[in-house]
N, C-alpha and C positions, 0 to 999 in steps of 0.2 A: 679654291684653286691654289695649288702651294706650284711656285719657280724655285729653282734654287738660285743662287746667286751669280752659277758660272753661266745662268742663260740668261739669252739678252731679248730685251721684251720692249713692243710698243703699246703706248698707252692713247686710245681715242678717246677723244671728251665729244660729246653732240649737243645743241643745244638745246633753251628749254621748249622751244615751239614744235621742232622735227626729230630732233633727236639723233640718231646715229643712221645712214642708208640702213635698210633690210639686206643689199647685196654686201655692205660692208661687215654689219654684223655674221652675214655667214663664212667669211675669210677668218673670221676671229676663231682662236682655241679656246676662247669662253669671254663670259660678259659679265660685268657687277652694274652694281645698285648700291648707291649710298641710302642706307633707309633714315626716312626722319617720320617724325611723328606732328600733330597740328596738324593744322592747314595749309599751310604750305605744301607743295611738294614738287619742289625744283630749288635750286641753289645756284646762283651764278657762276658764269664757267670756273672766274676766277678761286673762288671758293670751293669748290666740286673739286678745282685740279689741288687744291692746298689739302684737302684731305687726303685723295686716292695718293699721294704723290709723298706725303709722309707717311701713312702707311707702308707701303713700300718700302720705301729708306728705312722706318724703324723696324719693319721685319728685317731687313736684309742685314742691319747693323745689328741685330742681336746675335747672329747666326755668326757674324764674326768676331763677338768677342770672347 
């Protein structure tokens, strides 16, 4: 999913029991997934929003320099 920079976007985190509503999810213009690998497979909010959220920033700071 590419934003450009001059649109402005909100980011939902759900967590790891329920996850995001169904009715929320269909209000969305699209949905990610952090993929990991192991056995795990959830990450704490806090960790989840540190990825999705520099992501973000370092796409967006490349496009500006």
């Amino acid at each position: 999913m590419q934003v450009g920079r001059e649109h402005k976007i909100a980011v939902i985190f759900g967590n790891e029991v329920s996850g995001v509503a169904e009715q929320t999810i269909e209000q969305c213009d699209g949905c990610i997934e952090i993929p990991q690998l192991g056995m795990k497979h959830s990450l704490n909010i806090a960790t989840a929003a540190g990825v999705v959220l520099w992501e973000l920033i370092k796409n967006r700071m490349t496009k500006i320099v």
